[in-house]
DRENSELUM-654578 format. One record per residue (C-alpha): residue number from 1; residue in one letter; x, y, z. Coordinates in steps of 0.5 Angstrom, whole numbers. Example, Ala and Ser with C-alpha at 12.3 -4.5 7.8 and 13.67 -1.06 7.14 Angstrom:
<rs>
{r 1 A {25 -9 16}} {r 2 S {27 -2 14}} 
</rs>
This chain:
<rs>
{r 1 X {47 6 -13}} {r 2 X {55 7 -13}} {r 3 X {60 3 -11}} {r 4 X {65 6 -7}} {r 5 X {71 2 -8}} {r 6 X {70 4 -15}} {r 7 X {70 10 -15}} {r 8 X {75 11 -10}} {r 9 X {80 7 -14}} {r 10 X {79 11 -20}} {r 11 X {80 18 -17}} {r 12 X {73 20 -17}} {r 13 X {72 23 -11}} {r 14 X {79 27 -10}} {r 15 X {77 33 -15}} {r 16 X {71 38 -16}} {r 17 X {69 44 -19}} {r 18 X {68 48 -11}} {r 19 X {62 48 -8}} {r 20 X {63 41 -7}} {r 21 X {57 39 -2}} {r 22 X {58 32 3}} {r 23 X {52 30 6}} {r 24 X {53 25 12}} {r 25 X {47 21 16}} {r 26 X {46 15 20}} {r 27 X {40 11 17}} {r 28 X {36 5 19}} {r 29 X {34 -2 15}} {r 30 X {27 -3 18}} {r 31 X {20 0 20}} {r 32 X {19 3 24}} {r 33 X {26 7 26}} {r 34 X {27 8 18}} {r 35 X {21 13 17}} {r 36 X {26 18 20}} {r 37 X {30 18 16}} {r 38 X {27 21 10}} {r 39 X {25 28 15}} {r 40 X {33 27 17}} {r 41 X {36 27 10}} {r 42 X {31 34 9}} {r 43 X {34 38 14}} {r 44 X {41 36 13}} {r 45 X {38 39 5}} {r 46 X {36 45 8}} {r 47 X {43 45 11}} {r 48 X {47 45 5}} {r 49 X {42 51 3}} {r 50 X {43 55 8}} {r 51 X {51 54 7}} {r 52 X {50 56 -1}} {r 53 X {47 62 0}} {r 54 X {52 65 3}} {r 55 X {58 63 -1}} {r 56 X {54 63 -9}} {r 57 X {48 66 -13}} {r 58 X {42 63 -12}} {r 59 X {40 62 -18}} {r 60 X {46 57 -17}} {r 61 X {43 54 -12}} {r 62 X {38 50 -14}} {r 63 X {41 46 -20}} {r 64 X {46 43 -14}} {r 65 X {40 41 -10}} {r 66 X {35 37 -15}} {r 67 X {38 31 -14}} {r 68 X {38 32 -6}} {r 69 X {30 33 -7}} {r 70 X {30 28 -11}} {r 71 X {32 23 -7}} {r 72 X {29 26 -1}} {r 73 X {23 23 -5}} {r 74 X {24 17 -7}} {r 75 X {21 12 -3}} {r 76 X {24 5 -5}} {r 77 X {30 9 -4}} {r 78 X {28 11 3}} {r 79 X {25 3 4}} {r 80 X {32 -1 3}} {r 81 X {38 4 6}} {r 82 X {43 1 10}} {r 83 X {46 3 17}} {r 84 X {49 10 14}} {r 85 X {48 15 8}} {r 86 X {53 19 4}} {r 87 X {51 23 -1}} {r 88 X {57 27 -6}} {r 89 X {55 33 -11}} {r 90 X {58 38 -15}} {r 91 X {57 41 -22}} {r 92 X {57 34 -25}} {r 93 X {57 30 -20}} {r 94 X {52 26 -16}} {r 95 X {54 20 -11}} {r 96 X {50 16 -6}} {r 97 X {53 12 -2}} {r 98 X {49 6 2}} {r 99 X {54 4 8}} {r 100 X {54 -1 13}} {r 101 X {57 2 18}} {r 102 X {53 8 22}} {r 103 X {56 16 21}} {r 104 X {55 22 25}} {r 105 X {50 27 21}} {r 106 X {54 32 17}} {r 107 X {52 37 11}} {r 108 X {59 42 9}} {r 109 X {61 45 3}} {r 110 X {67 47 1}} {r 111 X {73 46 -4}} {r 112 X {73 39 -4}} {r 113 X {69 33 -2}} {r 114 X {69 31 6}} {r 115 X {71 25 5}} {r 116 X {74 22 12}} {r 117 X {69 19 14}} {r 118 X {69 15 7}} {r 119 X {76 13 8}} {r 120 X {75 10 15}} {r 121 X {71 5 12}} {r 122 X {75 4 6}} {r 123 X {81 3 11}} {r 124 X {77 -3 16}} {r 125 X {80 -9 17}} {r 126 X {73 -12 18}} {r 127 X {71 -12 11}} {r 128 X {71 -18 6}} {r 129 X {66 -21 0}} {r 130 X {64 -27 -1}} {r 131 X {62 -31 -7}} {r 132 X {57 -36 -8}} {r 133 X {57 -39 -14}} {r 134 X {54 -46 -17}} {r 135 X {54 -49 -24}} {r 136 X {49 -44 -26}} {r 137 X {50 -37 -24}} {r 138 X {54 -33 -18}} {r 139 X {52 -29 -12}} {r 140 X {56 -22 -9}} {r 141 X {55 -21 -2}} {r 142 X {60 -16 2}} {r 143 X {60 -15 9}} {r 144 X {63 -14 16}} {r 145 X {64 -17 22}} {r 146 X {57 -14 23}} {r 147 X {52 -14 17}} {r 148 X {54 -18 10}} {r 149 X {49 -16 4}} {r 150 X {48 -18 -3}} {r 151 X {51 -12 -8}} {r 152 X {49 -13 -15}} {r 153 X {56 -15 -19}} {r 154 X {60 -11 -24}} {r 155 X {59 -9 -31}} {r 156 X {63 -15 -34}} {r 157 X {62 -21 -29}} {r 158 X {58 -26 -32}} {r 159 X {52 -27 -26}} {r 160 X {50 -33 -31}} {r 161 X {53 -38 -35}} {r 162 X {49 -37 -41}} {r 163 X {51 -30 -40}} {r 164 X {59 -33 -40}} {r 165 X {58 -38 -46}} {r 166 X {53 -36 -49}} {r 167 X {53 -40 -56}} {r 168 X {58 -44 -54}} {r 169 X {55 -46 -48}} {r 170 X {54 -54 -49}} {r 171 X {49 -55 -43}} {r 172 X {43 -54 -46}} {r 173 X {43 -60 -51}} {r 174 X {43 -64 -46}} {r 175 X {36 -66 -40}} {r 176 X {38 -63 -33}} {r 177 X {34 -64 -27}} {r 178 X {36 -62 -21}} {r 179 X {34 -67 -15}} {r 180 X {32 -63 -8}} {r 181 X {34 -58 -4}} {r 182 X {35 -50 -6}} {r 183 X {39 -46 -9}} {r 184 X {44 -53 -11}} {r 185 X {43 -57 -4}} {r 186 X {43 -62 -9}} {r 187 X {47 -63 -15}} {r 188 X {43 -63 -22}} {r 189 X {44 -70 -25}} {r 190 X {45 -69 -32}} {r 191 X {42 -74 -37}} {r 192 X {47 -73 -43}} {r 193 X {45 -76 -49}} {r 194 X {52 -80 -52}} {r 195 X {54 -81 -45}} {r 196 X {58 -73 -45}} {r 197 X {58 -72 -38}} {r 198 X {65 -69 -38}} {r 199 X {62 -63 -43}} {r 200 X {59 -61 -37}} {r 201 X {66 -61 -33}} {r 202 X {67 -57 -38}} {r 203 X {62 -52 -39}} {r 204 X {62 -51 -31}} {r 205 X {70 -50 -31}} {r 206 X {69 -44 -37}} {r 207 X {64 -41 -34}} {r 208 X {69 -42 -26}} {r 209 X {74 -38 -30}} {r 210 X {69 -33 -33}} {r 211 X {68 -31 -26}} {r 212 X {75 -31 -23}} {r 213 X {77 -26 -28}} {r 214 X {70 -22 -28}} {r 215 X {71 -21 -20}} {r 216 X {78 -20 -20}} {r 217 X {78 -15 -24}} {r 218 X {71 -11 -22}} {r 219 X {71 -12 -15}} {r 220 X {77 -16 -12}} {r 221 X {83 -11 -15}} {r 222 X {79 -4 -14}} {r 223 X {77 -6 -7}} {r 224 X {82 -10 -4}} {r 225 X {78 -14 1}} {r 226 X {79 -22 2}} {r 227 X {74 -26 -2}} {r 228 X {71 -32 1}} {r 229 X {67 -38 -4}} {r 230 X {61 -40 -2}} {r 231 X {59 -47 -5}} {r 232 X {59 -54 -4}} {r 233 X {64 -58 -4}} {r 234 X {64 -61 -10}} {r 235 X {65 -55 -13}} {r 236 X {71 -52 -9}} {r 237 X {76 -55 -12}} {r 238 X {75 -53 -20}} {r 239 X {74 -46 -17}} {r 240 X {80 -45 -13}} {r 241 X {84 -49 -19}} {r 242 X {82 -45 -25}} {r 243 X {82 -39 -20}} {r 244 X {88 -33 -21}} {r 245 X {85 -28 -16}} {r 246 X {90 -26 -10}} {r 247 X {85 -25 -5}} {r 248 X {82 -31 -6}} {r 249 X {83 -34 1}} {r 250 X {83 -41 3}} {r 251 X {78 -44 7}} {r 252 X {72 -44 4}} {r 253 X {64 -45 6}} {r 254 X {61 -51 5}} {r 255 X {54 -49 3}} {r 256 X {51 -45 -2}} {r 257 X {48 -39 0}} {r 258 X {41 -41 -2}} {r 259 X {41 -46 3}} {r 260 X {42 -41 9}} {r 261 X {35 -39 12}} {r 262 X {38 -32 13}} {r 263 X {44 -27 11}} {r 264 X {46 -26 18}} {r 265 X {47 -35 18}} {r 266 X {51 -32 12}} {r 267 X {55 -27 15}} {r 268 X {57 -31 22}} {r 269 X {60 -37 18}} {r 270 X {64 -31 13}} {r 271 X {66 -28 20}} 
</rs>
């Protein structure tokens, strides 16, 4: 799936080879509102067909449109939308976007990409992400006062700290078990071998800082939106001491996300 920070900030969307087609239509997260949603998105294909035909050859028309039909056909697709769809394309160009905001249904071709509604978006003061991390790996979420979901974090955000320190990772000479609780509820207890406790401090940090850079870089600066840690909090103090990421904000929340039963416990903390 796309990300529409990125290519936003990137200038992705300000240029196209005409015609440049923008399909806009709400969606729905469950069964059984979802199963309109595929037969929706084909009208507006067709839509977008009707428009070709009356502005290029139609010889033309169908390389424009396979990646519509495909996507009309994915099935796992269609079973994990959000609250609205965008769909950009052109020659060399196709961006689809999960939205968890409703749009109106909209399917235009034209010189330039409609991208109005995008910006709206873009332009809330309601959105914001949040961080869960512990000693082990990362969690991204980004939502709105409305809905908070999970986004899959950047090429260059290590989601791990095997992934962070790799071979220079000291933690995996030592015995670790981790006593009660899901996703951290617990600190792990540590049996180190030589009484190196701090090599885990230290480990923890570099993976932390890892992290900062990775986010800051890859979803903080191009989108723009606060960032809220998500952790427990023994750990909010190293994190928000090794951390250089502006959008960082002060308060935090005190449990890691695993623990929550649901994202909306999640999202009602963030908001």
């Amino acid at each position: 799936m796309n990300t529409l920070d990125q290519d936003y900030a990137a200038g992705l969307l300000d240029n196209c080879e005409p015609p440049c087609l923008s399909l806009y239509q709400p969606t729905h997260r469950h069964y059984p509102d979802n199963q309109q949603d595929p037969i929706r998105f084909g009208n507006l294909v067709k839509a977008l067909e009707e428009s070709l035909l009356q502005q290029v050859p139609k010889d033309e028309i169908r390389p424009l449109l396979e990646q519509f039909l495909a996507l009309a056909g994915d099935r796992a697709f269609w079973n994990h939308t959000l609250d609205g769809l965008a769909v950009l394309a052109a020659k060399g160009v196709f961006r689809v976007y999960t939205l968890q905001r409703s749009v109106a249904e909209l399917a235009v071709v034209a010189d330039s990409f409609h991208t109005k509604p995008l910006v709206r978006i873009l332009q809330s003061a309601d959105r914001y992400q949040v961080l869960g991390l512990n000693r082990k790996e990362i969690k991204l979420f980004e939502g709105n006062r409305d809905a908070l979901d999970e986004i899959e974090p950047a090429q260059g955000v290590p989601r791990t700290i095997t992934q962070a320190l790799g071979e220079e990772l000291t933690e995996p000479h030592r015995t670790v078990a981790s006593y009660g609780g899901v996703g951290g509820a617990k600190s792990p207890m540590h049996h180190g071998h030589g009484g190196k406790e701090s090599e885990v401090d230290i480990d923890a940090e570099r993976f932390f800082r890892s992290v900062d850079r990775g986010v800051l870089e890859h979803h903080s600066q191009p989108s723009g939106l606060p960032l809220i840690l998500a952790a427990l909090p023994e750990h909010h103090h190293m994190f928000h001491e090794v951390s250089n990421n502006p959008f960082l904000i002060d308060e935090s929340i005190d449990i890691h996300p695993d623990a929550l039963s649901t994202s909306d416990e999640l999202r009602q903390r963030a908001w």
